[in-house]
N, C-alpha and C positions, 0 to 999 in steps of 0.2 A: 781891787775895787771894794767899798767898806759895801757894808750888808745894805744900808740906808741907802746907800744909791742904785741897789741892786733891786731893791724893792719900788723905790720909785720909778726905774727904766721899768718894771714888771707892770705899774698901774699903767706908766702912757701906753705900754705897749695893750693892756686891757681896753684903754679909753680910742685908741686907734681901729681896734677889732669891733667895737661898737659902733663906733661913728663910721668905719666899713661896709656895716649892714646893713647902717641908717640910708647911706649915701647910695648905696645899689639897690635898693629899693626904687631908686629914681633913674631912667635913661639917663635924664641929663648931667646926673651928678656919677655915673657909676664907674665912670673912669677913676675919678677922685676917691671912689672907695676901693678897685681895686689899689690904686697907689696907698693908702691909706693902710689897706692888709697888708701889704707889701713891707710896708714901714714899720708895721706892729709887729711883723714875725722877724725882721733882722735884728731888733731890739730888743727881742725876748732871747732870739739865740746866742747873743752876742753878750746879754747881759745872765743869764744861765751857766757860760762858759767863763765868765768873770768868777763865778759865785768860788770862794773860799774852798768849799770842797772839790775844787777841781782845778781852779788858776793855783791852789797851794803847791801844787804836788811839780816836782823839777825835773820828772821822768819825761821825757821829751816823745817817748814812747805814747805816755797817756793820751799826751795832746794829738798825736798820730789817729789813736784812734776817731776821733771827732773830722778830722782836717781830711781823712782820708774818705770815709761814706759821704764828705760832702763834696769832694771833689766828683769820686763816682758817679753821684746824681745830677750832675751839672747840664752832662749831657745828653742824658734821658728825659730831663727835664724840661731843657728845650725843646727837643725831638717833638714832645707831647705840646708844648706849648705851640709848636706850628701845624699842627694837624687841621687840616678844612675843619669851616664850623659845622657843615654838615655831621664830622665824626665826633661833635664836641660832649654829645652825651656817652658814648663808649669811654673816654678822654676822661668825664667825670666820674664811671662808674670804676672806670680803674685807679684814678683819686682815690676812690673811700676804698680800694681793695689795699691800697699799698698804705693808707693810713692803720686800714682793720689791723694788718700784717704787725705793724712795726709794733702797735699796742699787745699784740698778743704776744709777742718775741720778747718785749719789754716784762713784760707779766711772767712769762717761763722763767727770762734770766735773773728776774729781782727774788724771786720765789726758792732758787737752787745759793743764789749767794748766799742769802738769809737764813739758807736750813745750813749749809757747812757753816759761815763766818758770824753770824751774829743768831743765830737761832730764838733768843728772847723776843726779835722785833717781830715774829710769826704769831702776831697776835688774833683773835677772832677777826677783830674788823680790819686790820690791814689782810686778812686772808682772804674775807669775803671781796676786798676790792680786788685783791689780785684773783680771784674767781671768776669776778663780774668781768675783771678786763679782759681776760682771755678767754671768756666762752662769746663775749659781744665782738673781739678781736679777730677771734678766727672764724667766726659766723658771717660778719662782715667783706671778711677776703673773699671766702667761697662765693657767697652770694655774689656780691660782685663781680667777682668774675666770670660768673655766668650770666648777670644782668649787661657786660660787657660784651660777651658770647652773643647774646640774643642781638644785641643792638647793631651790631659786627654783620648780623649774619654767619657765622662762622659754623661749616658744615656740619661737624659734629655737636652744634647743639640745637635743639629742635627749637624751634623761632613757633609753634603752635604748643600751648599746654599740652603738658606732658605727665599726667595723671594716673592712678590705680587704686583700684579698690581697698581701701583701709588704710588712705594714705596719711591722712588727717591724725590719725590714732598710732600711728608710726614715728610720725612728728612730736605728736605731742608726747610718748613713752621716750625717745629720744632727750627731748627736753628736759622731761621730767627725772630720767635719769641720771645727768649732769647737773643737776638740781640739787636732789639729793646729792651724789658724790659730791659737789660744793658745799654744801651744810656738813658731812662730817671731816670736809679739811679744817674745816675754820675751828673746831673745838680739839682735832687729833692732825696739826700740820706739819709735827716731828714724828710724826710714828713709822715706820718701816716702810706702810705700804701707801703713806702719802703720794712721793714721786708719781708711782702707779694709777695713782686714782685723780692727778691731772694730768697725767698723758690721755688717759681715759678721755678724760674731759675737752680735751685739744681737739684727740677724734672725732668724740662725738658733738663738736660746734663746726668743726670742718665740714662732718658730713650735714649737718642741720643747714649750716648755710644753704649749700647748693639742692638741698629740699625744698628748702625755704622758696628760692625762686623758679625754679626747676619749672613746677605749675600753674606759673603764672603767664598769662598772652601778653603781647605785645603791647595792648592796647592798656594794661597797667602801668606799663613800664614808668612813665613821668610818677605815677606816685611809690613806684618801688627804690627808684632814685634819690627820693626826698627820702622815703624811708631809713634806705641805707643810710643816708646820711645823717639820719642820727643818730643811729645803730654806733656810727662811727663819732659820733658827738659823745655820745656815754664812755663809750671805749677809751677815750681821751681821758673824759672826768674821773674813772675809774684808776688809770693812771696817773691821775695827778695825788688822787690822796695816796695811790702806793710809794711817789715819789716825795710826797712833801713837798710839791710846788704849788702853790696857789694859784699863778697864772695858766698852769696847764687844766687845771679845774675849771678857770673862766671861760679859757678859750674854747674847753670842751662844751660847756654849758652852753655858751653862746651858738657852738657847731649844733648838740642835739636839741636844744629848743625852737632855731630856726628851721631846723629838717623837721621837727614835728612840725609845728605849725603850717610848713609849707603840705605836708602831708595831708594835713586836715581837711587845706585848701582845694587842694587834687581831690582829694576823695568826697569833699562838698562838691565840685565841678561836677563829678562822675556820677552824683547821687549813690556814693556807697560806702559802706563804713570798711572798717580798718580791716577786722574779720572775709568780708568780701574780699578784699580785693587781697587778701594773703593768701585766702583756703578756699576761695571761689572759684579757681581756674576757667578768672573771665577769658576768653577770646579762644573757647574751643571750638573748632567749625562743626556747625548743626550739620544732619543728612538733609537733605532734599526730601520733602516727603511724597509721597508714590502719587501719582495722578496727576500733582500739583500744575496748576495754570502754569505756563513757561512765558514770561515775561519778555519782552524784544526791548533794546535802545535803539532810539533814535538818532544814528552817526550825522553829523552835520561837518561840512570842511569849514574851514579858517578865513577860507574870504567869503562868504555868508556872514560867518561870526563879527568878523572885521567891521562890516558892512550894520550890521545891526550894535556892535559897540557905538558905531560913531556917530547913528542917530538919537543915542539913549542921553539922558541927561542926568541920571547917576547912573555910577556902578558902585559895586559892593563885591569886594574879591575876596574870600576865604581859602590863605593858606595851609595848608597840609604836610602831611611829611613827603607826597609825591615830589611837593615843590623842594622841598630839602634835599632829597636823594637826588635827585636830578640837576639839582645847583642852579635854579631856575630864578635865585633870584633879583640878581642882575639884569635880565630879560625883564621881569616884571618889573622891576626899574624904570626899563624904557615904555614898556605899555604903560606904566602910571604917566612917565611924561609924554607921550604921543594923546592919549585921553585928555589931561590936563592943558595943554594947548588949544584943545576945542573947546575949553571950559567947561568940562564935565567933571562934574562932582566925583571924584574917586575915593572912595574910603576900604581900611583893612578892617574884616570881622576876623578878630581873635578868639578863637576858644582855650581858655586854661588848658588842656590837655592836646590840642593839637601839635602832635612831631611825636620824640622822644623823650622830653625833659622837661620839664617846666621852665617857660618861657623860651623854648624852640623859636617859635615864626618872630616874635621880637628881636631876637639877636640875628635872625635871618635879615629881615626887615631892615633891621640898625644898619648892617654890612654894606647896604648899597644906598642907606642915606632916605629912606621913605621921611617923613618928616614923622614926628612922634604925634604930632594935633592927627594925622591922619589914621595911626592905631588904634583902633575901635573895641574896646573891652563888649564881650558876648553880651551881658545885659544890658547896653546903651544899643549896639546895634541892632539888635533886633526889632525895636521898637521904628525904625526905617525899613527895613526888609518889606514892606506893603505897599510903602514907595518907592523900593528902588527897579528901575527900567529894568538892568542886568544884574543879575549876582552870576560870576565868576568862581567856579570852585576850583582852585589849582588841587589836586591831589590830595583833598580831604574827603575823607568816608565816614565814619561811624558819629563823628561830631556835626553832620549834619545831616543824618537818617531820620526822615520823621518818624517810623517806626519806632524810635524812645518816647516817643508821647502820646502813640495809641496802640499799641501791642504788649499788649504783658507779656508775652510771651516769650518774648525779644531778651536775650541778654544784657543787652543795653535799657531797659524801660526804665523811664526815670529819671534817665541821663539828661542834665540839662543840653540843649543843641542851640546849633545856629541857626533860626527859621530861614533857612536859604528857600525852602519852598514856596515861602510867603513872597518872593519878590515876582513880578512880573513875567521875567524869563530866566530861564537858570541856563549855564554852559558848564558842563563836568567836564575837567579835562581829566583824564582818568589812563594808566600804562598798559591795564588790561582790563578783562570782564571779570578778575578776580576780586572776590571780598575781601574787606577790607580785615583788620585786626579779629575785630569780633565775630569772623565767619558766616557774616549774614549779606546778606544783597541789601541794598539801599532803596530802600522808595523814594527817594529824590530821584534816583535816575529812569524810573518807569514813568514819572507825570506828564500831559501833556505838550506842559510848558518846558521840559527839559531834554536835551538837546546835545549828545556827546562828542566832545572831541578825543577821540584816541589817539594817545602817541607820549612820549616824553613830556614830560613839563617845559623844558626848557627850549626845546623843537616846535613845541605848538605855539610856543606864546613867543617865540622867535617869527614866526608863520605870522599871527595877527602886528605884530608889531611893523615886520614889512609890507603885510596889506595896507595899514593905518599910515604909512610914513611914502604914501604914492604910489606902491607898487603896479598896483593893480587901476590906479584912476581913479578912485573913491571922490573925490574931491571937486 
């Protein structure tokens, strides 16, 4: 394949990655931007492996190597691709671990050619990219994979910040030392003790990473996600000027300008800046403090609830990550249509940061078909919350604490939330009497107006759903 054609499969495949992003930005279209990605990465790799310096070569071997890690991943790949959407954010965080991986791998093995076979191209700036790729490469895997840890649940890693004094200052001497040793590869990357001083550096992004997230509570995690994900967008870019590919530079660019941005966005929802939610180890549980008033809920059953949904004339339901874990929301499916048959207004309060990931409850949501006019972004609905009969909290906590809007004191203050308090009557379905991410008890659930259901997400709302559909004589 001549070079001209190689470079125009490289632009569609650029102009396909964009109009991917464009397209998923939108429910309706975002199937079309997955197909879209889909189309622009076979195009790249196919037109990659055309390129001159590699379809030249008649060693049947070479081509082995390509044909064989792709075969490999074939079915790993799938595997991940059917995993419940519940697990979809562990799914992503081990995305950006095994992209971190392949750029740092790529960065070692470009780095050892070029000091034996061509030593001249070990210029400053292709050094410092091969620096940048491998300290953001292997910083990226770690973290991820303990942001995958945390999401998991997985016993040996602590799902509560996990913090120490001078940790900050550990970090950042850490950093700082890979730092330096990257500044003096890039002017001495033939010298003896080069080798040594990025193996150094491999360690020390290895162990940064999993510092990096180690601290961080659960209730970051949607913007630790997006973070990584640009971590793993540079890591790309960085690779692409070690390789000389210009498409790998777009595609990266493209990967870390949407992970920042998406981060911004996270961290405007949460009222917190970037700093926060790295070195703040939001979602440590507070003590109880000694005397303190001891607060009671008010448990209420299902056909009471039932029984008060069906005389209300709106509802307003805020999904949570309860309702995720619990796979609840098929069930909620059918209490939307058992509601909507009595012609009650039903709408979804979305909050940016409710689940794991950004845009959790929407792809929950999408899976059973809610209509997307019914998805209610946080700053539109709240302005109905004073009118609405019922709000419905499936298994949301910290996103709708009114304590972020009158406690300083609160880890959360500041946090933009969902006035569930402002509506009429509140029903918290809630798994236990435990705090949510951020370690704190909810004044939503202490008000007069609010009224507990305990149990499963998908058990309870299975409960009202067969109250609502006869069970009981409502009707």
């Amino acid at each position: 394949m001549s070079l001209t054609l190689i470079e125009l499969a490289y632009l569609g495949a650029a102009a396909l990655f964009i109009l991917s992003l464009h397209w998923m930005s939108d429910p309706k279209t975002a199937r079309r931007g997955v197909y879209a990605g889909i189309a622009g990465m076979i195009a790249a790799v196919l037109a990659t492996w055309a390129r001159p310096d590699v379809s030249a070569h008649t060693d049947v071997q070479r081509h082995l190597w390509v044909i064989i890690p792709i075969a490999l991943a074939i079915w790993p790949g799938i595997w991940l691709s059917l995993v419940p959407l519940t697990a979809v954010p562990q799914r992503t965080a081990l995305s950006h671990a095994f992209g971190g991986l392949a750029a740092g791998l790529v960065g070692v093995a470009k780095y050892f050619h070029w000091l034996h076979d061509e030593p001249d191209m070990l210029t400053p700036l292709r050094m410092g990219a091969i620096v940048l790729e491998v300290l953001l490469g292997f910083l990226t895997f770690t973290g991820s994979l303990i942001a995958a840890g945390k999401l998991q649940e997985v016993k040996w890693v602590p799902q509560r910040p996990w913090t120490y004094r001078g940790q900050n200052i550990v970090n950042i001497c850490a950093f700082g030392v890979a730092v330096i040793l990257g500044t003096a590869l890039m002017f001495s990357a033939k010298a003896w003790w080069s080798p040594w001083a990025l193996g150094v550096i491999v360690v020390l992004a290895l162990n940064f990473g999993w510092m990096l997230v180690i601290p961080i509570g659960g209730a970051d995690m949607p913007t630790v996600i997006a973070i990584l994900n640009a971590y793993a967008g540079l890591a790309a870019v960085a690779m692409g000027f070690v390789l000389g590919n210009k498409l790998l530079i777009t595609a990266g660019a493209l990967d870390g300008a949407s992970g920042l941005i998406l981060s911004i966005i996270m961290c405007k929802a949460m009222n917190r800046s970037f700093a926060n939610v790295l070195f703040g180890a939001f979602g440590q549980v507070q003590q109880a403090k000694t005397g303190a008033e001891q607060k009671e809920y008010k448990p209420e059953t299902t056909e009471s609830a039932a029984q008060i949904l069906e005389q209300a004339a709106s509802v307003i339901i805020v999904p949570g990550y309860g309702m995720a874990v619990a796979q609840a929301q098929h069930k909620v499916r059918e209490l939307y249509d058992q509601l909507r048959k009595r012609n009650i207004s039903v709408k979804f309060a979305i909050h940016p940061v409710a689940g794991r990931m950004p845009g959790h409850m929407n792809v929950l949501l999408a899976e059973c078909e809610i209509p997307y006019t019914d998805l209610v972004e946080m700053e539109e609905i709240n302005a109905d919350m004073p009118q609405c009969d019922v709000c419905l909290v499936l298994g949301a906590n910290d996103v709708v604490n009114p304590a972020a809007r009158s406690d300083k004191t609160s880890p959360i203050y500041g946090m933009p939330i969902i006035d569930a308090d402002k509506a009429k009557t509140v029903f918290a379905v809630k798994r236990s009497k435990n705090p949510g991410f951020a370690g704190i008890d909810n004044d939503l659930y202490f008000l007069d107006k609010t009224w507990m259901l305990f149990g499963d997400a998908k058990a309870v709302v299975g409960e009202l759903v067969k109250h609502l559909s006869g069970g009981s004589g409502m009707h």
